[in-house]
C-alpha positions as CSV (number, residue, x, y, z in Angstrom):
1,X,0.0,0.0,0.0
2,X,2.4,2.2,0.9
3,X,4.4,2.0,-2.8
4,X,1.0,3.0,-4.4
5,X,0.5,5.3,-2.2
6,X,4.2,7.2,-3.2
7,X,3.2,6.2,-7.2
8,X,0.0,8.1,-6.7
9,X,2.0,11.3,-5.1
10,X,4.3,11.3,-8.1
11,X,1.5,11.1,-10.3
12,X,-1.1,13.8,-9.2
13,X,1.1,15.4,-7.1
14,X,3.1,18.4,-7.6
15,X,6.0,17.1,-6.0
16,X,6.9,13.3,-4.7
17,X,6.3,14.9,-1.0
18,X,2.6,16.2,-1.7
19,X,0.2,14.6,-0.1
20,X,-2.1,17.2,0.8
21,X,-3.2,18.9,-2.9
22,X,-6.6,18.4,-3.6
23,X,-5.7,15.9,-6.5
24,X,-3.4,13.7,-4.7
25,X,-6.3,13.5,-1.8
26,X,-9.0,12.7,-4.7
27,X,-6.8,10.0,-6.4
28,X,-5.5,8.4,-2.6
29,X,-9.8,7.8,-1.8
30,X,-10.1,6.7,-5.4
31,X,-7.5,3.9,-4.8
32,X,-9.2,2.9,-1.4
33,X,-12.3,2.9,-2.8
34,X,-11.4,0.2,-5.4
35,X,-9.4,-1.9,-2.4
36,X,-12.5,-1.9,-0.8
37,X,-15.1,-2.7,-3.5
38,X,-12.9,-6.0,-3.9
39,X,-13.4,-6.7,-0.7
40,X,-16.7,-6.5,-0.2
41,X,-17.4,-8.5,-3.2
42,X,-15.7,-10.9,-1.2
43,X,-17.6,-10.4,2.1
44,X,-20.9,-9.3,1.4
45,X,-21.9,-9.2,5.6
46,X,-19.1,-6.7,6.1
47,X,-21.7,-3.7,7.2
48,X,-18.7,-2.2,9.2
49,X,-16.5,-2.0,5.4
50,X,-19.7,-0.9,3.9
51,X,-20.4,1.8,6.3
52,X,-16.6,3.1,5.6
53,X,-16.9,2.6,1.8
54,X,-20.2,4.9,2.2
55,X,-17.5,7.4,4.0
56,X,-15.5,7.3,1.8
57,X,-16.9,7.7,-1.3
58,X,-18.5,11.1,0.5
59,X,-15.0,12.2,1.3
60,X,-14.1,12.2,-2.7
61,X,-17.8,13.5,-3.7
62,X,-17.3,16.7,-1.4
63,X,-13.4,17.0,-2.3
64,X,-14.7,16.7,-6.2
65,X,-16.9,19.3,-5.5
66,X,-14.5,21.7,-3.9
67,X,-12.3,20.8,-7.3
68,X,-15.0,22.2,-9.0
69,X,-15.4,25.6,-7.8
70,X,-11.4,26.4,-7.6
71,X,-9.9,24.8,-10.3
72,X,-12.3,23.7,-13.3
73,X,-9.4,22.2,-15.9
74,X,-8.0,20.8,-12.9
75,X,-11.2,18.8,-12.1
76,X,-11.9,17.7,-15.9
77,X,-8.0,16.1,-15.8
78,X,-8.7,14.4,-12.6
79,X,-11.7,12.7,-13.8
80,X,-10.0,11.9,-17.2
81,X,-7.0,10.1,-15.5
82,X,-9.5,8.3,-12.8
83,X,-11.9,7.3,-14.8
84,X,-14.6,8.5,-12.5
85,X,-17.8,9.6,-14.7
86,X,-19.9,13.0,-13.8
């Protein structure tokens, strides 16, 4: 986790260090969100995993939506690279 977790700074980031930018934050959920989809295919009783995917997946709607208003080309690469459809 931790090597994706560097890969992903590199990537979205706009230095190897940043963690924090909006981007990096968005992409970071994004990846958890997929770890945890697999899982709960997996485990479909897992209502403490389900309740955190439910979080999480808030987390990267509201941070979306904060892309939005400050930074709009920022917002249309972000969901280009993800994938993630609006």
């Amino acid at each position: 986790m931790k090597e994706t977790t560097m890969e992903i700074q590199k990537k979205y980031g706009k230095s190897a260090a940043d963690s924090g930018s909006t981007p990096v934050q968005i992409a970071l959920l994004t990846e958890r969100i997929k770890h945890l989809s697999g899982h709960l295919k997996i485990s479909k009783k897992d209502y403490a995993s389900q309740r955190g995917l439910l979080m999480l997946v808030g987390q990267r709607r509201r941070l979306l939506g904060y892309l939005k208003k400050r930074d709009l080309p920022a917002y249309n690469t972000v969901l280009k690279q993800l994938d993630l459809r609006k």
